[in-house]
C-alpha positions as CSV (number, residue, x, y, z in Angstrom):
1,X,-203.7,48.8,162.0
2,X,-202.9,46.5,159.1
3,X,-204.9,43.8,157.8
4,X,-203.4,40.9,157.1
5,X,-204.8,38.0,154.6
6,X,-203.8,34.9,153.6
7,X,-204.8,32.9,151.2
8,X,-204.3,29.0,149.7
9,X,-204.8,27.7,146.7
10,X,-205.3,24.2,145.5
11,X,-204.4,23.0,142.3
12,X,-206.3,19.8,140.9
13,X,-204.7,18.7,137.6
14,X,-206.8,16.6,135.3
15,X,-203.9,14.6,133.3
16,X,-206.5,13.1,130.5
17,X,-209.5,12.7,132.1
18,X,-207.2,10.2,134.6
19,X,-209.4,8.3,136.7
20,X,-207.0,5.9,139.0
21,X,-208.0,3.8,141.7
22,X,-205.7,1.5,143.6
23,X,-206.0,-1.9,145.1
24,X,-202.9,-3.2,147.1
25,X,-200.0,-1.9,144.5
26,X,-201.7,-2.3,141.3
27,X,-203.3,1.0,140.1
28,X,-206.7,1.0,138.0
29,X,-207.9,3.4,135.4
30,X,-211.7,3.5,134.0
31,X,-211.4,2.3,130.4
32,X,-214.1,4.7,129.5
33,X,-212.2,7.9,130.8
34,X,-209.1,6.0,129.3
35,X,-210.9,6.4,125.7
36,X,-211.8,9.8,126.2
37,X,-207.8,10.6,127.4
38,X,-206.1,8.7,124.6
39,X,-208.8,10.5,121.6
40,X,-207.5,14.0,123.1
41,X,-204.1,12.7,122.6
42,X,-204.7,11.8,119.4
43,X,-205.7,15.0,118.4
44,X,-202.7,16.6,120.2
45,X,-200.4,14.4,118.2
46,X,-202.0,15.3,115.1
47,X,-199.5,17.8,115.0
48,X,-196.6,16.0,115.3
49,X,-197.3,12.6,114.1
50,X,-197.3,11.7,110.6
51,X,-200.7,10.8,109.0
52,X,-199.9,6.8,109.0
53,X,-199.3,7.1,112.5
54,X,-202.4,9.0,113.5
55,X,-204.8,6.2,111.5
56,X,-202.5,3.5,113.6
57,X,-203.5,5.0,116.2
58,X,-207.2,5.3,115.8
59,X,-208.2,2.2,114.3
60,X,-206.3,0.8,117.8
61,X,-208.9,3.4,119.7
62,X,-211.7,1.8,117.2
63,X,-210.7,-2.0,117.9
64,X,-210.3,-1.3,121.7
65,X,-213.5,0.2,122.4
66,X,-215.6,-2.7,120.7
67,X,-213.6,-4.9,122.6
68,X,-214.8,-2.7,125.4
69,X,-218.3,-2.8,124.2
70,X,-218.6,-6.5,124.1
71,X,-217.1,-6.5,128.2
72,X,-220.6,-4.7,128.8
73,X,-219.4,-2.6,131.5
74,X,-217.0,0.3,132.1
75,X,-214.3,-2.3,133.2
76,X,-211.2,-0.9,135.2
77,X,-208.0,-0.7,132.7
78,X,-205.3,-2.9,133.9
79,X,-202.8,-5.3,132.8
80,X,-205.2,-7.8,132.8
81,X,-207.5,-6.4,130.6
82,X,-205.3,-6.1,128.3
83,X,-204.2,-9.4,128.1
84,X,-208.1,-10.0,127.9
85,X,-207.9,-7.6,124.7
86,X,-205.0,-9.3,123.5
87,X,-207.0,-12.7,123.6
88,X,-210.1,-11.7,122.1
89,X,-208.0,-10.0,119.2
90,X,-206.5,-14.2,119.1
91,X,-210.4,-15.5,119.1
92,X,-211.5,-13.0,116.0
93,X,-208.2,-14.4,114.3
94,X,-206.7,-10.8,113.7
95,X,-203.1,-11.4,112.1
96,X,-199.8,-11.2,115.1
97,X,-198.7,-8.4,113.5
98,X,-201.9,-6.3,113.7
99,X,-202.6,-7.0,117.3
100,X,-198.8,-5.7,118.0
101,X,-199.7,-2.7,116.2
102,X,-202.6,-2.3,118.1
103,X,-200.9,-2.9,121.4
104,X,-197.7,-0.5,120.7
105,X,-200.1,2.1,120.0
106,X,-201.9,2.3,123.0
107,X,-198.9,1.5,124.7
108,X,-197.4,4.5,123.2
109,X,-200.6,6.4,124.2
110,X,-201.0,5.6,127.1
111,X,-197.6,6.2,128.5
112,X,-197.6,9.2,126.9
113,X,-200.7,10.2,128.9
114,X,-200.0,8.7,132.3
115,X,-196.2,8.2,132.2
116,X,-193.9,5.8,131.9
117,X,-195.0,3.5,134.5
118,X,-198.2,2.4,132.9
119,X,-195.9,0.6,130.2
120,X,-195.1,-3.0,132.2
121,X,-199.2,-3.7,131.6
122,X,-198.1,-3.9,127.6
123,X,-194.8,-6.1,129.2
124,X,-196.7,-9.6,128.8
125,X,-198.3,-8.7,125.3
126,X,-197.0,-9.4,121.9
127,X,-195.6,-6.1,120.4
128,X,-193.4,-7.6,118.2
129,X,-192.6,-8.4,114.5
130,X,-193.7,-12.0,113.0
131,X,-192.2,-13.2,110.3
132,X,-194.5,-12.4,107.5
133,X,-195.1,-14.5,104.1
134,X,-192.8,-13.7,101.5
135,X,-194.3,-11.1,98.7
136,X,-192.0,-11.0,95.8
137,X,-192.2,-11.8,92.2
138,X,-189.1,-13.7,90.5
139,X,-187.8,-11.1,87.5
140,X,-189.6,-13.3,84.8
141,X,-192.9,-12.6,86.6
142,X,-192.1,-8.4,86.2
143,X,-191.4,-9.4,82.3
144,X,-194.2,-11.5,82.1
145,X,-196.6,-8.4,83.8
146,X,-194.7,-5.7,81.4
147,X,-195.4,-8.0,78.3
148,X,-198.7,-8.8,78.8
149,X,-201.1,-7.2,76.2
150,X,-203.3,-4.6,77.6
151,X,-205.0,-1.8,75.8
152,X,-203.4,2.0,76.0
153,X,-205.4,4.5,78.1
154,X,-207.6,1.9,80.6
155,X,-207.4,2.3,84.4
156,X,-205.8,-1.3,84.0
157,X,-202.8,0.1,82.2
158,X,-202.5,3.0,84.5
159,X,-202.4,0.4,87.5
160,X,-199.8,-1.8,85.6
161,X,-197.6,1.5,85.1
162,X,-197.6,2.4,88.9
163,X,-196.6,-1.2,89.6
164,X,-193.8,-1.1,87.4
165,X,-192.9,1.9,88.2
166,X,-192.8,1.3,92.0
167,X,-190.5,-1.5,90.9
168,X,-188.1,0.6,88.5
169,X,-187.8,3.7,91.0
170,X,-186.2,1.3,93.6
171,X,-189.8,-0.3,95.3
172,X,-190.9,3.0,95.6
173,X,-194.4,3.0,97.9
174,X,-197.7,3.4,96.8
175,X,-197.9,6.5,99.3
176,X,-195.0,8.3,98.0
177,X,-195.7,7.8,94.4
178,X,-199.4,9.2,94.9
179,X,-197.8,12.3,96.6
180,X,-194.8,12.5,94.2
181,X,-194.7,16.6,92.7
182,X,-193.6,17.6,89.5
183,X,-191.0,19.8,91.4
184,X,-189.6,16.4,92.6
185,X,-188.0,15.5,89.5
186,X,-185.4,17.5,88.4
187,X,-181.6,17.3,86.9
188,X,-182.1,13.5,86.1
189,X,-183.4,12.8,89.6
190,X,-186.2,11.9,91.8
191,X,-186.2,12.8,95.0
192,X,-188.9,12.6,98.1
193,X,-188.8,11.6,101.9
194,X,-190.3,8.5,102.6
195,X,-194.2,9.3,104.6
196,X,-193.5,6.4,106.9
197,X,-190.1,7.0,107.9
198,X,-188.5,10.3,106.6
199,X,-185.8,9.1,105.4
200,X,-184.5,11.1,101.8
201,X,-184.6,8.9,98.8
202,X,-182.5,10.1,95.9
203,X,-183.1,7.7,92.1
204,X,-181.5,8.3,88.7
205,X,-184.1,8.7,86.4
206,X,-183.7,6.0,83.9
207,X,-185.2,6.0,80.6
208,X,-188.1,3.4,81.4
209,X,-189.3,5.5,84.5
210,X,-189.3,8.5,82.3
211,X,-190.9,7.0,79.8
212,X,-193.9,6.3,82.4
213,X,-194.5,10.2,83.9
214,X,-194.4,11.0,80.2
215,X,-197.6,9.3,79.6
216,X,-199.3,11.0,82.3
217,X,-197.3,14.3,82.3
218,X,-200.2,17.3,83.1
219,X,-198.7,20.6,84.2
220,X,-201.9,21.7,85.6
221,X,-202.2,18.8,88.0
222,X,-199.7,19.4,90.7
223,X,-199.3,15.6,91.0
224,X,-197.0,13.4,88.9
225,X,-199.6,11.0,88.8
226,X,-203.6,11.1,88.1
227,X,-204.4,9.8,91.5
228,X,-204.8,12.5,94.0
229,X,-206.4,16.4,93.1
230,X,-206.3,18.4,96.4
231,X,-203.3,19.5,98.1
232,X,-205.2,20.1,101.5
233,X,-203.5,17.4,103.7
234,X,-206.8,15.5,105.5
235,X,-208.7,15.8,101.6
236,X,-205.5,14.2,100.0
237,X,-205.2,11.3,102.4
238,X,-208.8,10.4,102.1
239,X,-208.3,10.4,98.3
240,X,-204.5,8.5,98.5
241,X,-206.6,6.0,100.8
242,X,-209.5,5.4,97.6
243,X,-206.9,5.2,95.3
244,X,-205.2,2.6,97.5
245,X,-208.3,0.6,97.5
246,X,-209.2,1.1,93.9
247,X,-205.3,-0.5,92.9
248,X,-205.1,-3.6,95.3
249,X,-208.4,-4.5,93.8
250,X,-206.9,-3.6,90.0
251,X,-203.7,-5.7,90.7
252,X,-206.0,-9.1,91.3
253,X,-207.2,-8.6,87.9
254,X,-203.5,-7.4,86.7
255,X,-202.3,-11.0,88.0
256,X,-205.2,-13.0,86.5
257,X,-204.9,-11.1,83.4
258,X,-201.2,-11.6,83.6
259,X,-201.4,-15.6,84.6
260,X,-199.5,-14.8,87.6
261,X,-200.5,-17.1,90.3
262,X,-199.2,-14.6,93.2
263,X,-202.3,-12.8,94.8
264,X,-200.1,-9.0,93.7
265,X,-200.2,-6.1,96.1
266,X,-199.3,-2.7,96.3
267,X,-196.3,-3.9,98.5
268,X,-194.9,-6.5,95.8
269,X,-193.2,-4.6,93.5
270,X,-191.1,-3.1,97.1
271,X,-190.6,-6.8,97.9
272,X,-189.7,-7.9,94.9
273,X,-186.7,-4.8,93.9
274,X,-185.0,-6.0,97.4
275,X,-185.5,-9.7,96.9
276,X,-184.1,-9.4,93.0
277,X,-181.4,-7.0,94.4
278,X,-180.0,-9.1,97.0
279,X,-180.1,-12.3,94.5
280,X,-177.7,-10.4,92.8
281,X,-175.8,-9.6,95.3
282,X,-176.6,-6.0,96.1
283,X,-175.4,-5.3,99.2
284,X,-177.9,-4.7,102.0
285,X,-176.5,-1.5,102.9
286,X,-177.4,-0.4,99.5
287,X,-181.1,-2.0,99.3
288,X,-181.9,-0.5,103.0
289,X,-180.9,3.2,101.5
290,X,-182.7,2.5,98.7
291,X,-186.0,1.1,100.5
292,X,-185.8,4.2,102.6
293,X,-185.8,2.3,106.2
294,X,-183.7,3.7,109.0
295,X,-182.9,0.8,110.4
296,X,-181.0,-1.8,108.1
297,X,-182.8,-5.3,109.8
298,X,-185.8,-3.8,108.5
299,X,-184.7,-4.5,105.2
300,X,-184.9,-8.3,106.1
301,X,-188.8,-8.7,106.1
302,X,-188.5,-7.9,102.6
303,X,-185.9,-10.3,101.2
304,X,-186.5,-13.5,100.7
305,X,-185.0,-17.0,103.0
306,X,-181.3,-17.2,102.0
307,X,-181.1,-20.4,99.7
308,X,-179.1,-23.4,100.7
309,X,-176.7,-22.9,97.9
310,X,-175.8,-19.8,99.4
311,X,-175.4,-20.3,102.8
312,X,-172.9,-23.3,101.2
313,X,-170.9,-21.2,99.3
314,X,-170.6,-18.2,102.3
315,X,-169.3,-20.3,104.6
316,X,-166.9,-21.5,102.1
317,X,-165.6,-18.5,101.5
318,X,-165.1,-18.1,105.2
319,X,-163.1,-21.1,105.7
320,X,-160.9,-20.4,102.4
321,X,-159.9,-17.3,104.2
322,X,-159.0,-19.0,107.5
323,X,-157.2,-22.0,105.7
324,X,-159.3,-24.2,107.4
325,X,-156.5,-27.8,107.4
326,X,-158.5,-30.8,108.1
């Protein structure tokens, strides 16, 4: 006699803690367990993402769940709560291009975690770019910062040398110059791949940039410059992000010091190579490649508006070429 047995199994999947309910055609998921799902993500993504995009990512997590807090209940996660979000982000006056941050990374998470059909909630929130104020320096401002007296050897005169160095090595940013290696400069170049975006960036070196890592030249420092020690990826960023603080706050002195009137940043110097380029009518090809960006129209938020004067003189050169006859 044979024994015949069957049996069934049931397979229960638990896609990030996902918690749906459903009313009508509009599905719901708890925020809290929506929290819990996109922190795993993170973590996941820790492997793949770069390090900018991982602190994007959490201080979105962050500003969500004390907007969550203040709702004073585990609300249901919808496209109306984000909207919600989106206006109490307004109410504390945090900057457009912040809250789009915020909402394209939990955007990104969250379709990421629950598919592509979650994304129409982000659909009526702003996740664009604004047009930000211009940060650039005019060239007699860089002169007027390289001239200014300033004594050898202070952490003032290490914070002016960054700045002018971001500014000679084609706007170079304050992350890639804390990470730059000795091993990076060789045969009369620098090279490094951008941390935001990837993309390779190749500089002569010119005399006055050399002239800089000769100052602060230490073989047994693996860094060019004396901003970061450990080479252990989480213990360097936490430095890079100090040494961050510690400049922004050095340039405000820098610029009184200087009598610039421009509050200075660690972005300036980036701003102000593409905005001086493109007044002398570099081509924005060429600034794009240099800036590193992978996408050309990015290049725009850093020049400045396009004067009258040459607007006037474009479009003449487009009608001479035409033979405009009135």
């Amino acid at each position: 006699m044979k024994l015949r047995l069957d049996f069934e199994f049931y397979v229960h999947l638990h896609l990030g803690e996902k918690d749906v309910s459903e009313q009508g055609n509009t599905k719901h998921l708890s925020s809290n367990l929506f929290c819990q799902a996109v922190e795993q993500e993170v973590e996941r993504q820790r492997l793949i993402r770069s390090t900018s995009t991982i602190e994007n990512y959490l201080t979105a997590i962050r500003s969500f769940k004390t907007f969550l807090v203040q709702m004073g209940s585990d609300s249901f996660l919808c496209h109306d709560l984000i909207s919600q979000y989106e206006s109490w982000l307004h109410i504390r006056l945090v900057r457009p291009n912040t809250i789009s941050c915020y909402m394209r990374s939990l955007r990104s998470l969250t379709t990421k975690i629950y598919g592509e059909e979650y994304r129409q909630w982000f659909k009526h929130v702003y996740t664009g770019h604004a047009k930000t104020d211009k940060r650039a320096l005019a060239a007699e401002d860089i002169a007027k910062l390289k001239h200014t007296p300033i004594r050898p050897g202070s952490s003032l005169s290490l914070t002016r040398d960054l700045f002018l160095f971001s500014f000679y090595a084609l706007g170079m940013p304050f992350v890639d110059m804390a990470f730059l290696r000795h091993e990076q400069i060789s045969d009369g170049q620098i090279t490094y791949y951008r941390h935001k975006t990837g993309q390779p960036v190749t500089i002569k070196l010119e005399p006055c940039m050399q002239k800089i890592i000769d100052q602060y030249q230490d073989a047994k420092r693996p860094y060019v410059f004396p901003l970061l020690t450990s080479t252990e990826a989480s213990t360097a960023y936490t430095e890079y992000q100090k040494a961050l603080n510690h400049y922004n706050r050095a340039l405000k002195t820098l610029a009184a010091k200087s009598g610039i009137s421009h509050a200075l940043t660690s972005y300036m110097s980036r701003h102000s190579w593409a905005s001086i380029a493109y007044d002398k009518n570099v081509d924005l090809s060429v600034i794009s490649k240099a800036l590193g960006h992978a996408n050309p129209q990015h290049t725009l938020i850093y020049i400045k508006q396009i004067n009258d004067s040459r607007l006037e003189e474009a479009n003449h050169k487009i009608l001479e070429c035409i033979r405009i006859d009135d």
